[in-house]
VOKE-508742 format. One record per residue: x, y, z of N, C-alpha, C, CB in turn. Coordinates in steps of 0.02 Angstrom, whole numbers, plus 50000, padded with zeros to 5 digits. Each point is the difference from the previous one (the first is absolute). Glycine has a CB too. Layout:
XYZXYZXYZXYZ ...
% end
This chain:
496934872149592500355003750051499485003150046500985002249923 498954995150149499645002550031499865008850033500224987049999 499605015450019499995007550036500414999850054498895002849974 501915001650010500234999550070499865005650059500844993849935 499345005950107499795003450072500315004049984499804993550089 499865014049939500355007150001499755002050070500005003849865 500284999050155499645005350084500445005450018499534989650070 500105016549952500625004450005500065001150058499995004849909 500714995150139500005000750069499925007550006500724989450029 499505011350059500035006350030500515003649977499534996250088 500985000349871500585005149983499715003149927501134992550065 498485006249912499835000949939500334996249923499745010250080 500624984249946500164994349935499574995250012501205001249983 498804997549943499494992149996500534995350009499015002449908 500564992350091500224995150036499834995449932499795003250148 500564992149811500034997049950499964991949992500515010549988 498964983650031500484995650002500124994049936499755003150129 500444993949857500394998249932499384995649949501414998550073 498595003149869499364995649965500284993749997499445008649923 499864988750053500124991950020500504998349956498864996450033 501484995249987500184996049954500875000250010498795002249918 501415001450143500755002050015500034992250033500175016050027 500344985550016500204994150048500275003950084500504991149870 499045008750160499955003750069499734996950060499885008649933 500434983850065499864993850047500785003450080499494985849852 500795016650115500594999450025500065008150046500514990249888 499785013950053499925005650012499545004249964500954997650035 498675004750014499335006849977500105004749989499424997750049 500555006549900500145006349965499585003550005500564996649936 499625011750096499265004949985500435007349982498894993850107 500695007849854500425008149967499455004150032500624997949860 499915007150153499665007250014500365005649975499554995850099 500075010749886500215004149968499195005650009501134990849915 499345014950068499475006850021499665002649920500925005650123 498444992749881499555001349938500105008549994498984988750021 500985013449916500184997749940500824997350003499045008749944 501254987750005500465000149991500445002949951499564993450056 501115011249960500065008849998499954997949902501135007550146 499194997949829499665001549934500734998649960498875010250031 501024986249901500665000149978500435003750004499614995749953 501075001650049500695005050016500175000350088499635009149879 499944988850164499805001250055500274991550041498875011249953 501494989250103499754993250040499434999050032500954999550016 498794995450000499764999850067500064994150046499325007249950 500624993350095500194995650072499804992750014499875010650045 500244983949950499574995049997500384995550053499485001649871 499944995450175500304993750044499794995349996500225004750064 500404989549946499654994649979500014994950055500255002549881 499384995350156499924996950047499864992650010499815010350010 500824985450012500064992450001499764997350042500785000249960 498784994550052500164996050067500354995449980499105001850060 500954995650003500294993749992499584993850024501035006350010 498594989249968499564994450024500324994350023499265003549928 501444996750058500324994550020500024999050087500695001649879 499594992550140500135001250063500944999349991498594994750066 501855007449910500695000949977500145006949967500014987749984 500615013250056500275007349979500114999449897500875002050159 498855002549788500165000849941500405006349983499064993249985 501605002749981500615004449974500064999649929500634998350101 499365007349856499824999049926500075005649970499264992050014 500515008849921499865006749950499195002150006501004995849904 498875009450081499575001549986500035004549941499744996850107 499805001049821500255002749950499175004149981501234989849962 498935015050003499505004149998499865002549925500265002750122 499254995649813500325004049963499155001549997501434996149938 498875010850020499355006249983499724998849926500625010450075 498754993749932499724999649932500395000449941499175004350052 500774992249886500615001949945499905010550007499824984749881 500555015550099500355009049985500055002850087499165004449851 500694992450186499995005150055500644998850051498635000749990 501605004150067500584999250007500014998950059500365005249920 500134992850123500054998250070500595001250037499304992449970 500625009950081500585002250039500014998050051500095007749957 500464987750095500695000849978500164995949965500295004450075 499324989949904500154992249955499394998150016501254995650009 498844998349950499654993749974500074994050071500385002949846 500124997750180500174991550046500435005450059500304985649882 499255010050158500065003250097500454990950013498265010850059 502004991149978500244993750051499404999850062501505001949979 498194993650054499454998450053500084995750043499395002449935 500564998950133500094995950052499385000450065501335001549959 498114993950004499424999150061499904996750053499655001749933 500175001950114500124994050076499434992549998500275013250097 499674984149936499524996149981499355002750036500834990249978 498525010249968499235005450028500295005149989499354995250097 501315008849887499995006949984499855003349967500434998650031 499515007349953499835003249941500645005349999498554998150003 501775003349934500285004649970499775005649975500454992349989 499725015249985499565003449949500955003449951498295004750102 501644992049825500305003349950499815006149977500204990649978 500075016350027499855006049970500315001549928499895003450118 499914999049842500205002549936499465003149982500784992149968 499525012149946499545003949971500024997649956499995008450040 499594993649914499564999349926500095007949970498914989850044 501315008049877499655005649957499524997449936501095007550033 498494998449959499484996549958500165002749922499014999450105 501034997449835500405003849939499175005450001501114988049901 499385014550046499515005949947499184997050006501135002549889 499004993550081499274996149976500084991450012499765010249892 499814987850147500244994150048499524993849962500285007750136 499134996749804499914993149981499354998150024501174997350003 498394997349953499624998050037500194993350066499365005349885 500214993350157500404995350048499744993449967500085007450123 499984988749941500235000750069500905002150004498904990150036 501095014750016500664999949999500304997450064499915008949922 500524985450059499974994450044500775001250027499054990949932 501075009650137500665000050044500004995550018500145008450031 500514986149959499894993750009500694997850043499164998449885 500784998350165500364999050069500144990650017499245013550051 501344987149938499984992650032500825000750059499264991549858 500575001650172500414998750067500474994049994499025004550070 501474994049926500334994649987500735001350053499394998049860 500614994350172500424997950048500374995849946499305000450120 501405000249901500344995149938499744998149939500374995950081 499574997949895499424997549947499354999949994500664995049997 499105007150074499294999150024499335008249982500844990250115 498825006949854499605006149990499395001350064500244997649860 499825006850177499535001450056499475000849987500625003750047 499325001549900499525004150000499985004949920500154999250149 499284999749815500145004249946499265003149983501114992549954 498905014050056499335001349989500005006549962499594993850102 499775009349866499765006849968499635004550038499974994449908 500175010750064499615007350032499715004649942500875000850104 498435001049891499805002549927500025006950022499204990549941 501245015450033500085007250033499365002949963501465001750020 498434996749940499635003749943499195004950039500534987549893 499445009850170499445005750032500445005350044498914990650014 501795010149982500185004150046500405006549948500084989250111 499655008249817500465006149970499385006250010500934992349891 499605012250091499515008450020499535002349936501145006150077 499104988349853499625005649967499654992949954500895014749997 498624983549965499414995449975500504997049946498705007150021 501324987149991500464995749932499334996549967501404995950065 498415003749873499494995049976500164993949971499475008749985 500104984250027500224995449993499975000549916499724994250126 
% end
């Protein structure tokens, strides 16, 4: 698993983009979210930002699930409609349990049009929690 890209903009969230080995020919996935991420019992804010590489409008799910124990609000599966070259951004939150474990703790995202899988990729949160997990 290679080193994925982190950078933190002017708003003060990093910028996340997915470790290798997903499928992101189609549609490109990048998470952002404001370091630390808040403390168990707590949400915090996370966006998730699509393009679209196609040159055709994509109408589909977008399904989202979180580290095992951790929780997500408002769901798991968005309905998605990208222009063609557009980009979307999905908002939701995250909670982190009690004790989250050693990682990687992997948020894992895929895109599917009818039968068709777009896009399925990972995000390792495990540098954005607030307090030292050991492997």
């Amino acid at each position: 698993m290679r080193k994925k890209r982190r950078r933190l903009s002017e708003t003060g969230r990093v910028t996340l983009s997915p470790v290798d080995g997903g499928k992101t020919d189609k549609i490109h996935p990048v998470l952002q979210y404001q370091k630390p991420l808040s403390p168990p019992g707590s949400l915090s804010e996370l966006f998730l930002l699509l393009k679209n590489k196609t040159g055709r409008r994509v109408e589909g799910w977008l399904t989202i699930t979180p580290p095992p124990r951790w929780g997500i609000e408002p769901g798991k599966r968005l309905m998605i409609a990208i222009r063609p070259e557009g980009t979307i951004m999905a908002e939701f939150y995250l909670s982190t349990p009690a004790l989250p474990g050693p990682g990687p703790h992997l948020l894992q995202i895929t895109v599917t049009e009818g039968n068709d899988l777009l896009a399925e990729a990972a995000f390792d949160l495990r540098a954005g929690l607030l307090f030292p997990v050991n492997n």
